[in-house]
N, C-alpha and C positions, 0 to 999 in steps of 0.2 A: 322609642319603640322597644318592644320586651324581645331582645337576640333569640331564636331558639332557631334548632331544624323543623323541618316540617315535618309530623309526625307518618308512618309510613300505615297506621291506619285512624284513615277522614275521620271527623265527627265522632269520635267512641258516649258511649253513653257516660252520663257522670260518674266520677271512680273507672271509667273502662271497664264496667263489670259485663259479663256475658249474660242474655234475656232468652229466658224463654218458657215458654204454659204447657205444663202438663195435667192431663189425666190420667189418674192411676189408673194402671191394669187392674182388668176383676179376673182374671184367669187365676184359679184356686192351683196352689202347689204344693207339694208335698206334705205337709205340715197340714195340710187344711185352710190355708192363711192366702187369702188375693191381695198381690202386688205387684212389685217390681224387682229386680235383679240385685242381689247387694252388691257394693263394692264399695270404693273407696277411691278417696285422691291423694296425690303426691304433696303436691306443693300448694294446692287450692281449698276456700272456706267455702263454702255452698249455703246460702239462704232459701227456704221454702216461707215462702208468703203465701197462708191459703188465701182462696178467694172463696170456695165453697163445699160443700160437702162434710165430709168428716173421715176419719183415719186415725194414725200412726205414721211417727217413721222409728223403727225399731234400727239401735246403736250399740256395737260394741268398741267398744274404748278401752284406755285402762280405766277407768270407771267403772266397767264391768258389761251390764247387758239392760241396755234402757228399752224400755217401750212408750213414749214420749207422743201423747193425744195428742192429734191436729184437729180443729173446726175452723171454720170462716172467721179469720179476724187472725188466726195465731202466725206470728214468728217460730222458727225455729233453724239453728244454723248450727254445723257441723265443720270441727278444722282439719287441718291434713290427715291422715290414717286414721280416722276416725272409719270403720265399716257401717254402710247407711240401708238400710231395706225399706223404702215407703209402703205401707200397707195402705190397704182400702177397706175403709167401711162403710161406703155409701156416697160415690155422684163426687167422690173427693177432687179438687181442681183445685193446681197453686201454680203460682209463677214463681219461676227459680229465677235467685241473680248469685251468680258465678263472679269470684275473685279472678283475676286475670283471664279477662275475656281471650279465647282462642286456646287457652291451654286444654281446657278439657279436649277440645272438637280433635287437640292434635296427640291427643293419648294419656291427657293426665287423670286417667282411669282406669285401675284393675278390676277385674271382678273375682268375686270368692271363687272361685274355679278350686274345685279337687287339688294337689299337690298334685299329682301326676302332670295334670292340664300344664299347668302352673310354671313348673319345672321343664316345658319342652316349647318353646316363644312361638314354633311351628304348628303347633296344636292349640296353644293359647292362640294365634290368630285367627286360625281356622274354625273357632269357636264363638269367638268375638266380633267375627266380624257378619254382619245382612249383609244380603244378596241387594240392588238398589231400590228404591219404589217401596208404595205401601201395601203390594198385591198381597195376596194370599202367601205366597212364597216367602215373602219377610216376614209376614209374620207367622208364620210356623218356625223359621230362623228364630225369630226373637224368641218365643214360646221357650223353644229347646234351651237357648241363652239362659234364660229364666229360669228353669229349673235345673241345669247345669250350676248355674250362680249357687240358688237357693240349698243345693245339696253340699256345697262346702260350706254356706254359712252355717249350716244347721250343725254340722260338726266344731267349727270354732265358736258357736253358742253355746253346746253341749259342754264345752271343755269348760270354756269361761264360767259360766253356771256352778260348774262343779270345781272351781278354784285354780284350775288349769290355762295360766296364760299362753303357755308355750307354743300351740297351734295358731293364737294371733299372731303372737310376735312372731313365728317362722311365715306365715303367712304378709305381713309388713315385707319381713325382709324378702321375699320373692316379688313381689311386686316391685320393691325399690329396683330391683336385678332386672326385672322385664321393660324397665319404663328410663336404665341407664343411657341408652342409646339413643335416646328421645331429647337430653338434655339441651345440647347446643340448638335446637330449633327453640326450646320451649324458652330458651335466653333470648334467642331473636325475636318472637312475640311479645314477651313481657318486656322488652326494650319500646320494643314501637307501637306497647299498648299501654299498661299500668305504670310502668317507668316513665314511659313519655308526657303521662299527664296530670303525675305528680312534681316531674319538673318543670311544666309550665305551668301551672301554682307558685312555684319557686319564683320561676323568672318573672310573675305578675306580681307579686309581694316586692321583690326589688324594685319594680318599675314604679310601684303606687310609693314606694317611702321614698326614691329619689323624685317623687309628686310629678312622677309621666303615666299619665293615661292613655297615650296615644293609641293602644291595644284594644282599648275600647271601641274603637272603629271598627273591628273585625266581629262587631256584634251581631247575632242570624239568630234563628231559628229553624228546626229539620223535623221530619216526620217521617216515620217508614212505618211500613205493616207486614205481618206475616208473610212470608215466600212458600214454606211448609206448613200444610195444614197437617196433620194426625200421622206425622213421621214414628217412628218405633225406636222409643229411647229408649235411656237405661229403665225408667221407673216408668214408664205410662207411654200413653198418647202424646208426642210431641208438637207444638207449633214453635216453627224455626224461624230467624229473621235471618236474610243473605248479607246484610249491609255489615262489612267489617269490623270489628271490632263488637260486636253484639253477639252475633251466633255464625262464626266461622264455619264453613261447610269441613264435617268429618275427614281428616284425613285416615287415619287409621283407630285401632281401639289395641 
């Protein structure tokens, strides 16, 4: 039989990646431009699988400043510190799969907030964070969110554009600072998520070359569905799964 602990969360999807379907916002922002909120991750890769419509997600990087088509059929994935804006241009719908399920839900997410924002964690929360529920009042929340976001990305585009990294990179390193204090939790989910089921691949490789299958006994199949219908994420309409290791309920932003 393959030794391991029990992992502390059931069933995680293959890879333990986090699931979940968005529809971009069509709400126009400053620019002229309908999407979603930019921001960025710490420690996590983010995949958009469209399924339909068409768009963008517009990327500042050190690459500089992409505007990267999405239609029905495209991949597109983005790594740590990478800033991500999904745009809409039309009925756009994709399923995201998230590196280390549970980490975003528990704040491995800054958003371009102003340097002011940025620089005071009590202002940054108070910004970042919706009221609960999909009512009218989140989403005037989100709304504000959105364009709050979109007015500092547009200044660290401007800069980047024009040759100027130094608003990303200061803008990276504020984010690393707001999201320090988060670390020791976001080690305890990527232990009993991503960690945990890369090591029992391990301990099932040991088991099949010492020619023990006995682990195969533990064979199933599981099914879960939506819990949130049209939540108000980072980028669009969100549907949420509750089952652990999929789509952790928000603890903070």
């Amino acid at each position: 039989m393959v030794s391991e602990p029990e992992p502390a969360l059931p069933h995680p999807l293959p890879g333990a990646v986090g699931l979940s379907h968005l529809s971009a916002y069509d709400w126009e922002a400053a620019d002229g431009v309908c999407g979603g909120s930019p921001h960025l991750h710490l420690v996590c890769t983010e995949a958009y699988v469209v399924t339909g419509g068409r768009g963008a997600v517009q990327t500042l990087s050190p690459d500089g400043y992409r505007d990267i088509p999405l239609e029905a059929g495209s991949v597109a994935w983005f790594t740590p510190g990478t800033v991500h804006r999904m745009v809409q241009g039309g009925d756009l719908r994709i399923t995201v799969l998230m590196q280390n399920s549970g980490l975003p839900e528990a704040g491995d997410a800054v958003f371009t907030f102003p340097s002011e924002v940025l620089a005071d964690p009590e202002k940054y929360a108070a910004a970042a964070t919706l009221p609960p529920g999909t009512g009218v009042d989140t989403e005037a929340s989100a709304r504000r969110r959105r364009d709050l976001a979109v007015e500092g990305y547009l200044a660290l585009r401007e800069a980047l554009v024009a040759g100027d990294n130094e608003p990303y990179l200061e803008f990276q390193r504020s984010a690393a600072r707001l999201v320090r204090e988060k670390v020791p939790r976001w080690r305890e989910l990527w232990r009993a998520g991503a960690l945990a089921t890369a090591e029992r691949t391990g301990a099932q490789l040991d088991a099949l070359a010492a020619g023990d299958d006995d682990y195969l006994a533990d064979a199933t199949a599981h099914r879960t569905e939506p819990t949130r219908l049209g939540g108000f994420g980072m980028c669009g309409r969100r549907d949420e799964y509750a089952l652990p290791g999929t789509t952790l309920p928000y603890e903070s932003k």
